[in-house]
N, C-alpha and C positions, 0 to 999 in steps of 0.2 A: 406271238410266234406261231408259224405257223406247225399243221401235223408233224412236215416233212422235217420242220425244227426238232420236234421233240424226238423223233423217232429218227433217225440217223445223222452219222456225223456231217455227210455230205450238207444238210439241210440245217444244220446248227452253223456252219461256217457262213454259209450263203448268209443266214440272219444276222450271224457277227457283221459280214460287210457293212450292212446297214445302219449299224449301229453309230452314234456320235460317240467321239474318242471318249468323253466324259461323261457317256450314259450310265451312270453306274446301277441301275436297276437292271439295263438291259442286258449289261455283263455278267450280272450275279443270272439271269436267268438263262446264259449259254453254258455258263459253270454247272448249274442246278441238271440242262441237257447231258449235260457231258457227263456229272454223275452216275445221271441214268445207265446210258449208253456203255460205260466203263461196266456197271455194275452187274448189267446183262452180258458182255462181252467184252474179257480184258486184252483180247485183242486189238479193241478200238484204243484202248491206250497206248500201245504200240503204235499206231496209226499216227494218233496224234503227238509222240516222241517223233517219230520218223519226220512228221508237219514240221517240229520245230526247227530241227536241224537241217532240214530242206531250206524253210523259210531265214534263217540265220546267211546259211552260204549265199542265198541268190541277195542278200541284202548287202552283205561283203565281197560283191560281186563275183563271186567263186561259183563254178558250175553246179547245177543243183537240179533234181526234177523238175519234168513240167508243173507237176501239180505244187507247186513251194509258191508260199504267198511271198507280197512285195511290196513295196509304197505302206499305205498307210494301211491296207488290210492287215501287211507282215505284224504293222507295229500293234494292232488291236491284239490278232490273235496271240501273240508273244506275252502281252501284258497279263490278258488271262489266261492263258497256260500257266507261265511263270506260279500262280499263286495255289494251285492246288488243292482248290477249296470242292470238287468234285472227286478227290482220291479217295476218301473215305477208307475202305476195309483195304482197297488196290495201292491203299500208300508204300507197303513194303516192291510191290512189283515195282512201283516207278521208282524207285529209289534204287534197284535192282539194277532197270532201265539207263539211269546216268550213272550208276558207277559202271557199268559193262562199255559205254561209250566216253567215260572220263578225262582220256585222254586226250581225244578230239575234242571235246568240251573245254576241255581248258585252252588249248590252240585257240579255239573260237570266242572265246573270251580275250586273250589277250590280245585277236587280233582286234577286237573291238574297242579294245581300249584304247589302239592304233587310231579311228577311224573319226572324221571327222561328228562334231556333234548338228546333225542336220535335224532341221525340222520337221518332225510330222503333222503337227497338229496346234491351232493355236488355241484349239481349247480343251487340254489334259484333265485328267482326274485328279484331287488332291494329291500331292507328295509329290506328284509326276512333273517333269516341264515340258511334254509334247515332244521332246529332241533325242538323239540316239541316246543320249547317256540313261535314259529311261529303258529302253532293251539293254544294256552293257549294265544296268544294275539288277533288270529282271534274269540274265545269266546267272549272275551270280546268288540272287536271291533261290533259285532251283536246290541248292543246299542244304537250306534251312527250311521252305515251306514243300518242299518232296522227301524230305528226310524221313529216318525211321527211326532215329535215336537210339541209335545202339552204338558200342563202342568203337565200330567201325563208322558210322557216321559220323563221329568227333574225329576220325583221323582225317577224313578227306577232306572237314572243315577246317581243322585246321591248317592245310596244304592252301584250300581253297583262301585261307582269309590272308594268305601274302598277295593277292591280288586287290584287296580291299583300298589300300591304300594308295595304288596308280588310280585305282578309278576313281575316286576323288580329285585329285590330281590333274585327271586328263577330265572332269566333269565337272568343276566345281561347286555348279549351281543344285549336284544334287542333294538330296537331302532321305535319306529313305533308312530309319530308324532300324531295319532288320541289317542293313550291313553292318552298323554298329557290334549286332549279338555277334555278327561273324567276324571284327576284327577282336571281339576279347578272346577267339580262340589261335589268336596270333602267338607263339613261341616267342616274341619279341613284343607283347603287346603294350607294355610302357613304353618302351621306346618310340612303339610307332604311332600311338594315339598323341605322344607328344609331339612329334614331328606333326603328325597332321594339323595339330593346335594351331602350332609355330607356323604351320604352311597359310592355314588363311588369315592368322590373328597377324604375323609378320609380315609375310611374304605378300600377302595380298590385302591386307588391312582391313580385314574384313570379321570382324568378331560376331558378327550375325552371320557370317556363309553359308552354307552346305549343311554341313552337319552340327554347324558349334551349338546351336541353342539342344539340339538332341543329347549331343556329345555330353554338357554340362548339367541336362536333367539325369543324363544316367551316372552321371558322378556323383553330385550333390543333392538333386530333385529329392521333394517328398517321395514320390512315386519310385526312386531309384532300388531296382532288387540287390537286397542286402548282401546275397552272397555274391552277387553276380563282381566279375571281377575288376571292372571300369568304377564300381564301387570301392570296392576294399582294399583298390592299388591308387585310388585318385590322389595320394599323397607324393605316390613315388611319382606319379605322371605332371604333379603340381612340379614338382623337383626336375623333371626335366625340360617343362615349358619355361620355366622360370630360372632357367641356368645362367642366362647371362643379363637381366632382368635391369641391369644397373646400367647398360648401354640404350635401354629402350627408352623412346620420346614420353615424354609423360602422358601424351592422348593411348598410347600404344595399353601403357598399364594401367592405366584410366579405366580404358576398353576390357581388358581385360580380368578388374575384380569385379567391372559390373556385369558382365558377359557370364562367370565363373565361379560367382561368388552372389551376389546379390540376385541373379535372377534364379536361378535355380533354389534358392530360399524364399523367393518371389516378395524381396523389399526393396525398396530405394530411398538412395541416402538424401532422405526430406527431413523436416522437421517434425521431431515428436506430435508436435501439436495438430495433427492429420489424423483423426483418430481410426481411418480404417489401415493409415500405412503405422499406425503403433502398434496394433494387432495383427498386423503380417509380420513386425517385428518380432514382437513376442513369439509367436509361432514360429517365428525362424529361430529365436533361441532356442524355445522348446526344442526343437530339431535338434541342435548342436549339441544341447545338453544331455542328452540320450544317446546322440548316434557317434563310439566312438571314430568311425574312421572318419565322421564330418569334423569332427574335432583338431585328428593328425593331421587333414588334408587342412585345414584355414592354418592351424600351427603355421606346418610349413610354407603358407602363401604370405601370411605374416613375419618369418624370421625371413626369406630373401625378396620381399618385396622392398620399395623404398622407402624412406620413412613415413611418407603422406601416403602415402596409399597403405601402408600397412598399418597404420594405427587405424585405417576404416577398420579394416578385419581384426588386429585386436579388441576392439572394442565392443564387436562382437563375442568374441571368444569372452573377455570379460562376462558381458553379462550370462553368458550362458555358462560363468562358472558360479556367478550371483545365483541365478536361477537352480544350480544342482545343491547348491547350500542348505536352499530355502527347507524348512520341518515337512517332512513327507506327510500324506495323509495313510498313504500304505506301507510305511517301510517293512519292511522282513525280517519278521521274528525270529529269533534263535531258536536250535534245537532245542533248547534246554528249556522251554516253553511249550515244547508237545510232550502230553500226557498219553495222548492215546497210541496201543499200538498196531491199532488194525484202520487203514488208511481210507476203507470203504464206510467203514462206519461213522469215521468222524465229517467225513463228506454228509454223511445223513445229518449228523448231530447241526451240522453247519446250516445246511438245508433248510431243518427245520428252524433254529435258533436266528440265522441271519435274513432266511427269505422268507418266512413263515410268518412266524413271530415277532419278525422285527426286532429282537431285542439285543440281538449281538451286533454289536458296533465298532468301529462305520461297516457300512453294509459295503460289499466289494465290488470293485467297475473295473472290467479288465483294460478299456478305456482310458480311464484316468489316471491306472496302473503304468500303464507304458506310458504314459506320458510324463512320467516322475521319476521312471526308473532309468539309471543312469551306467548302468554298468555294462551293457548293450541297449542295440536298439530293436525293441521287441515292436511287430507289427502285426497286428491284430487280422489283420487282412491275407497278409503272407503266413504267420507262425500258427494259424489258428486251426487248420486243419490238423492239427494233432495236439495232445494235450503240449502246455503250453512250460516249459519246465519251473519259470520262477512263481506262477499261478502255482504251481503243484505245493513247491517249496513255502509259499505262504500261507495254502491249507493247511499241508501239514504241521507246520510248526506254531499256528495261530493259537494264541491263550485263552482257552474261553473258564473262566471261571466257576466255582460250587455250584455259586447262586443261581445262574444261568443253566447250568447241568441239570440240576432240580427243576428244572422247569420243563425236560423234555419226558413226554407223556408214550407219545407217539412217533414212531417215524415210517418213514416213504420210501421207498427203493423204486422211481421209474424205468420202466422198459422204454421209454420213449413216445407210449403210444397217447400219453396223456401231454404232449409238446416237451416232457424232458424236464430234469431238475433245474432249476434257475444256477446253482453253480457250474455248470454244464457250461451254459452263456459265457463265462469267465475261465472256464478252467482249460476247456474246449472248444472254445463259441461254435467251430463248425462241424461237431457232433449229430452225425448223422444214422441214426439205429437204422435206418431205412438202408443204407448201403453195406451195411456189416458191425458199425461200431457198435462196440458193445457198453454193457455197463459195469462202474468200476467195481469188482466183486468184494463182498463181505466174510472173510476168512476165520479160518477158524480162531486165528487171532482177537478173535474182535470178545472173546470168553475175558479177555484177562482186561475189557475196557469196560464190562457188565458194572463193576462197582461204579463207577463215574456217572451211572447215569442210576439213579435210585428208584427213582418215580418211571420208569421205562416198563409202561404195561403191552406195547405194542408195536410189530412192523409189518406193513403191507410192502407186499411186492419181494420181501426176500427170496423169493424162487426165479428170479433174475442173476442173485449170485451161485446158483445151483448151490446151496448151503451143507456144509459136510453133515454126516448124520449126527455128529459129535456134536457141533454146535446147534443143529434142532433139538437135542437132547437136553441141552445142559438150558438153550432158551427154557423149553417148555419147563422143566424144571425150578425156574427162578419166575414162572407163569408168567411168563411173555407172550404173548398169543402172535402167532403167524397167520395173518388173511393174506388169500389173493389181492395179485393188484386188482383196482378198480378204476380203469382209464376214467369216469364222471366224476371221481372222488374232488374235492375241492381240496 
C-alpha cells in the first residue's frame, strides 16, 4: 500500500479498487487503514457511513452522489465496511451512525431483498458467493458487527432480524453464520427458524442449502453456545419442522435426521466396526448424555418422526441413557460429607493433599468432570471464566479423611504470581490474577477447621486473604507460623 493509502481515506479507497474480490490480506490491511484514519479523525467515519449509503443507492439505481462507488468497487467496499474490524474505541459512534439513519437503512435493505441476485465477482471470499445477496446480508450484518450492545441494540436487532428470513428466501445460496445470531433475536424465533428449515429441507430439497449445516451446528453442534437460544429452543423448533413429518418422502426424513441429527454430532450411521466412526459415536453420546436440551431436542425428533427413522435416534438416546448410568469417577458428594467450615482453607488442604502430595484420590480433571456430569451441560471453554458452580460444590463437600488430614504439615495460599494453585485449573480454569481475579480468601472461619488439621505448623501466602487480626492471633497462638509468599517456592 502505498503512503497516500495509509494516510487518507481518499487513498485507502483507490487501493481497495485494486484489490481481488478474495484478497483477504489485502482487505484486512484497508480495514487496519481505516482504523487508523477513524482513530485520528472520527469524522472520516462519517465519511465512510455517508460512502456506504451513497454506494447502496447508485447500486439500486436510486440517485446518489458522484463520489458513491458502483460495479464491483461498490461490492468490495461494502463488504469491508460491513464488518467493522477498524471501529475499535469509534464502535459506539458508528452505532450512533445507523440508528440516526435507521430508517432509511431498513428501506434500503428491504429494497434489496427486492433486487435481483447479480454477479460480481467469480471469485468471492469464503462464506461469500460474489452475487448481490453477499451486500443484502452485509446490510443486515451492520447490526451485529457495528453494534454496541446495549439494550438499545437488542431492540433494533430485534426489529432488524424480521428481515432475516426474506433474505434467505430471496438468496438462498447464502450462508453467513452472523445472520443466524440475528434471527435468534426474532420475537417469533421458533417459528421462523422452523419455517426456514421447511423452506430449504421441503420446499427446495435441499438439506445442505444456505444456512442448514450452520443452522444445525448452532442447535445441536459440540460448538453450540449453551445459552444462546437456537440451542435451548431446538426442541420446540424440532416440533415445528416435524409437524406434519408423516406426509414426508422417506429421502425427505432420511435427509433430514442426517442433516439434523447426525452431522451436528459429526457421526454416521456405519457399522460399529469402523473404529474412528465408534468414537465419534461415543463422543456423540457423551454429548447427549450431558447436554440436557440435546437430549429433549432428539426426544422429540424421535416421538414424531417415523418409525425407521426414529429408532436411528432412539438408539441413540438409548445409549446415552447407558452411558449416564455408567459409576462416575467424580460424582458429588453430599453435604453431609464436609467437615470444614471455612471454604478458603479446605481449597488449601485440597491443594496440598490432592496436587501436592498426591494422596487424595482421584485427583480432580475438570475435563473429565463435564464429561460425566449429566445434569447440565457444563463447558469448560464457555463456563470457565468464572468459578465453575458444581467444581465448587464438589470441593466443598469432598470427604477427605483423619489419615490424610494428619498428613498436612504445610499449606500455600498463591497470589498467582507463582502460575496459581492447581485447583484454580479445575475450579476456575480461566483464573486470571493478572486482570483482577482474586484469591479465594481464608476467614476467620477457618479457627473452627484448626482442630482437623493437627500436624498444621505452617502457611505461606496467607496475606493474600488479608487475614483478620483474630485469626493471626489465634494461628500464632496454636504456633502456626505465617511466611510470605515465595513466588520460587516449589
Amino acid at each position: 500500500m502505498t503512503d497516500a493509502g495509509i494516510t487518507s481515506l481518499e487513498g485507502s479507497l483507490a487501493h481497495l479498487a485494486t484489490l481481488a474480490a478474495d484478497d483477504r490480506d489485502g482487505h484486512k490491511a484497508v480495514s487496519e487503514a481505516w482504523g487508523l484514519l477513524v482513530k485520528a479523525d472520527r469524522g472520516n467515519l462519517t465519511r465512510l457511513y455517508d460512502l456506504y449509503f451513497a454506494s447502496v443507492a447508485r447500486l439500486l439505481g436510486r440517485p446518489a452522489p458522484e463520489s458513491a462507488l458502483e460495479g464491483l468497487d461498490a461490492y468490495r467496499f461494502i463488504l469491508t465496511f460491513a464488518t467493522g474490524r477498524y471501529l475499535g474505541a469509534a464502535r459506539r459512534d458508528a452505532w450512533n451512525l445507523l440508528q440516526q439513519r435507521h430508517s432509511e437503512h431498513r428501506a434500503l435493505i428491504e429494497a434489496a431483498q427486492q433486487h435481483p441476485d447479480d454477479r460480481f465477482t467469480q471469485t468471492p471470499m469464503r462464506l461469500d458467493t460474489g452475487t448481490w445477496g453477499d451486500i443484502a446480508g452485509a446490510m443486515l450484518e451492520l447490526y451485529s458487527w457495528h453494534a454496541s450492545y446495549t439494550g438499545e441494540t437488542e431492540q433494533y436487532q430485534a426489529e432488524i432480524a424480521g428481515l432475516v428470513p426474506a433474505h434467505f428466501r430471496a438468496f438462498p445460496a447464502q450462508d453467513r453464520f452472523v445472520l443466524l445470531r440475528l434471527l435468534a433475536a426474532h420475537p417469533e424465533v421458533v417459528r421462523e427458524t422452523g419455517e426456514l428449515i421447511r423452506f430449504y429441507l421441503i420446499d427446495r430439497g435441499q438439506a445442505d442449502g444456505g444456512p442448514m449445516k450452520s443452522l444445525a451446528l448452532d442447535m445441536l453442534g459440540f460448538s453450540a453456545r449453551k445459552g444462546a437460544v437456537l440451542h435451548t429452543r431446538s426442541a420446540e423448533i424440532f416440533a415445528q419442522v416435524l409437524r406434519d413429518v408423516g406426509e414426508w418422502p422417506e429421502a425427505t426424513t432420511s435427509a433430514f435426521v442426517e442433516r439434523f441429527v447426525y452431522y451436528p454430532l459429526r457421526i454416521e450411521d456405519v457399522t460399529q466396526a469402523d473404529a474412528a466412526e465408534a468414537e465419534r459415536r461415543t463422543a456423540a453420546v457423551q454429548r447427549i448424555a450431558v447436554s440436557p436440551s440435546t437430549r429433549k431436542t432428539l426426544t422429540t425428533a424421535a416421538r414424531q418422526l417415523p418409525e425407521a427413522q426414529g429408532a436411528r435416534v432412539k438408539a441413540l438416546l438409548e445409549e446415552a441413557a447407558d452411558y449416564r448410568s455408567r459409576p462416575k469417577r467424580f460424582p458429588l458428594p453430599a453435604p453431609r460429607e464436609n467437615r470444614f467450615k471455612d471454604f478458603g482453607l479446605k481449597l488449601l488442604v485440597i491443594e496440598e493433599l490432592m496436587y501436592r502430595q498426591r494422596v487424595l484420590e482421584p485427583r480432580f480433571d475438570v475435563h473429565e468432570f463435564a464429561q460425566e456430569y449429566d445434569k447440565r451441560e457444563i463447558s469448560v471453554e464457555q463456563d470457565g471464566y468464572a468459578i465453575i458452580p458444581e467444581v465448587q460444590r464438589y470441593f466443598r463437600n469432598l470427604a477427605i479423611p483423619d489419615e490424610l488430614l494428619a498428613r498436612v504439615e504445610t499449606l500455600h495460599q498463591s497470589s498467582g504470581l507463582d502460575g496459581g494453585s492447581e485447583f484454580f485449573r479445575h475450579l476456575f480454569p480461566f483464573w486470571d490474577p493478572g486482570s483482577g481475579d482474586e484469591a479465594i480468601p481464608v476467614t476467620t472461619k477457618a479457627v473452627a477447621d484448626l482442630d482437623l488439621l493437627p500436624n498444621l505448623t505452617r502457611i505461606s501466602g496467607l496475606e493474600n486473604s488479608e487475614p483478620s487480626t483474630k485469626l493471626r492471633k489465634i494461628l500464632t497462638t496454636r504456633g502456626i507460623e505465617l511466611t510470605p509468599e515465595d513466588p520460587t517456592a516449589p
